[in-house]
N, C-alpha and C positions, 0 to 999 in steps of 0.2 A: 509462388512461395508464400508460406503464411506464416505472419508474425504477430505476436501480444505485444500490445502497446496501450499506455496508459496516458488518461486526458486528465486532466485535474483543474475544477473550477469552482471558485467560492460563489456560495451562496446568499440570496435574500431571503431568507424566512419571514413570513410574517411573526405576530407574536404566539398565537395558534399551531404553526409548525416549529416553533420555536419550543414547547413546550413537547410536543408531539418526538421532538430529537431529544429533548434530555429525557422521554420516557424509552426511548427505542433506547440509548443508549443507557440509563440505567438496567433495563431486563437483557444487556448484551451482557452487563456486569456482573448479574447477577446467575446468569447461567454460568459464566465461567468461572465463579466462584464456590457456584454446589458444584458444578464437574467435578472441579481440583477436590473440594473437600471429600466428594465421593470416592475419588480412585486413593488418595491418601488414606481414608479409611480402609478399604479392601486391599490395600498395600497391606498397614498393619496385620490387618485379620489374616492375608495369606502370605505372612510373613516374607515380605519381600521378592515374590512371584509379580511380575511387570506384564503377563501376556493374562490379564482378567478382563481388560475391558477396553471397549472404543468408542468412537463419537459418534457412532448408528446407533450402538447397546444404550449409552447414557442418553441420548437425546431421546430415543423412546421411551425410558421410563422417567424424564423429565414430562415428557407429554400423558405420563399415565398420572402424575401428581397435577397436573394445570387444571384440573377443574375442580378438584377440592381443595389442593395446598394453595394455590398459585393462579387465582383466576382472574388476577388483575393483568397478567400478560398477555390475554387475549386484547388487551388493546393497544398492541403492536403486531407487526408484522411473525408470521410464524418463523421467517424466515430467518429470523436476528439470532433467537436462541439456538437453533440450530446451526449456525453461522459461526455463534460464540463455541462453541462445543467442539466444531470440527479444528478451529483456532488453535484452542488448545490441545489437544490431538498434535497437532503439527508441531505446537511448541515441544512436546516431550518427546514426540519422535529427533526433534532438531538435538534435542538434550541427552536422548539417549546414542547418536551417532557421534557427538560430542566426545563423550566419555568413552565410546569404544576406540577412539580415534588416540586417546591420552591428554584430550585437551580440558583447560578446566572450565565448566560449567554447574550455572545452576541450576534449578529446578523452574518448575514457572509456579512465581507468586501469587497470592491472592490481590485482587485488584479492589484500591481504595477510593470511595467517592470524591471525588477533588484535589487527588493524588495523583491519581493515570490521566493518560487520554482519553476522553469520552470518542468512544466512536461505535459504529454497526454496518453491518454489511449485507446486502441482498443479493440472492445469485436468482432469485425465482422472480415471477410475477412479473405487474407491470413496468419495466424499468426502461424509458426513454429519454433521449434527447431533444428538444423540440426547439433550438437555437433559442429564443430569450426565457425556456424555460428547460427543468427536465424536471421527468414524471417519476415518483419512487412509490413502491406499493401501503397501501395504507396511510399514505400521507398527501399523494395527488404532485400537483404541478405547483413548484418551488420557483422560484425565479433567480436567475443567475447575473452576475456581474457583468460578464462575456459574453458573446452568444455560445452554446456549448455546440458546435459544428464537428462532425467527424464520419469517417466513414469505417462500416467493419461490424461485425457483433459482439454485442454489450455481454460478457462474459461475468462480470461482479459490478457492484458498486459499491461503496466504501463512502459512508459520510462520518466526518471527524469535526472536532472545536479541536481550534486553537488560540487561548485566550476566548477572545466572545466573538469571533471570530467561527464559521461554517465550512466545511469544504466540501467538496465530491467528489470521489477519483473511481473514472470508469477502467475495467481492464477491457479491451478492447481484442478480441480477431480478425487484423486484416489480410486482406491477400494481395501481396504486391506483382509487379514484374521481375521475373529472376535478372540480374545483372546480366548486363553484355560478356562476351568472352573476352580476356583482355588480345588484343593483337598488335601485331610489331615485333620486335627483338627485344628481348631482357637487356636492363641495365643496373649495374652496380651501386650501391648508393652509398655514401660513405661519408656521416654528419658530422661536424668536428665543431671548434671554436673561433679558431683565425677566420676558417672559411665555414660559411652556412655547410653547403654540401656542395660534393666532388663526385661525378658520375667515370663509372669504368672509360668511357669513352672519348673522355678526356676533359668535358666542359668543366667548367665551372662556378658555383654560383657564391657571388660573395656574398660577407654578413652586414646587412644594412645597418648593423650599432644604433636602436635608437634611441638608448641610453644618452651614449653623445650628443646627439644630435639634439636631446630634449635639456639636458647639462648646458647647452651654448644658450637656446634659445631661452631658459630659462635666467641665467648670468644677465643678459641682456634686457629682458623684465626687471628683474632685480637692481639694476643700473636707473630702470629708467623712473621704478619709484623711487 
């Protein structure tokens, strides 16, 4: 059986990578702020028509403006703008299933420097675990709190601040062992309050109270300052 599962572990940047994540995560910002401004204009222009554009279309004619408009980006990862793009993409799909649904939602906002959470994501390149480090593309080997140990393939990575504070959260593909079959005979289960639970077959298990039990012990503390 195979399942996604996510590791999350805060980082040591030097002051170099430190610098290096508030440039990756301002050009996350910044892509997902011309997206939104893009399809908001082509909204207007095609007066309210929602099937003009998507995160493959926008991200390539982002990439047609990066070496004249935007050619401070290439000193990050290619992979961030693209990342941001696809983000948002997901947000307006989420916002559009929303409102068909009758539920109320908003739109996705444009993103403020020192307002949102700074963060970026890489699904491409060099992206490793190496237990007292892990490796992320264009930025090399970061050093971690933990050791970052795990087993399974690295499917995204996700580096955020919180506060002045660094994280990393890998989404992970492992393959587990399918569960055993259960066997024996069924039994009834039947939770209650007087008693914890009462199986069809007659046992029973009482409720250990240990509220009480911490009420007495406490009284008695309390006595004895």
């Amino acid at each position: 059986m195979i399942l996604n599962r996510a590791h999350r572990f805060e980082l040591r940047p030097n002051n170099v990578q430190r610098t290096l994540f508030a440039k990756s995560a301002g050009v996350a910002r910044f892509a997902w702020n011309w997206a939104l401004d893009e399809r908001q204009r082509l909204y207007r222009e095609r007066q309210g028509d929602e099937r003009f554009t998507n995160a493959i279309e926008q991200h390539r004619r982002l990439n047609a403006l990066k070496k004249t408009d935007f050619p401070w980006m290439y000193e990050v990862s290619k992979c961030i703008p693209q990342e941001a793009i696809r983000n948002l993409d997901n947000a307006y799909a989420i916002y559009r299933m929303a409102r068909k649904a009758g539920r109320k939602a908003r739109p996705p906002k444009f993103k403020k420097k020192g307002r949102a959470r700074d963060a970026f994501a890489f699904t491409t390149g060099a992206i490793r675990a190496e237990g007292a480090h892990v490796v992320l593309p264009r930025i090399g080997s970061v050093r971690v709190k933990e050791p970052a140990v795990f087993d399974g393939r690295i499917l995204r990575a996700t580096v955020s601040r919180e506060a002045d504070r660094w994280f990393v959260s890998f989404a992970v593909e492992q393959e587990v062992p399918d569960s055993p079959p259960p066997t024996g005979s069924a039994v009834g289960l039947d939770l209650g309050v007087s008693r914890m639970a009462t199986l069809s077959d007659g046992r029973v298990f009482e409720n250990p109270k240990p509220l009480q039990s911490r009420l007495r012990k406490l009284r008695r503390l309390t006595k004895e300052l």
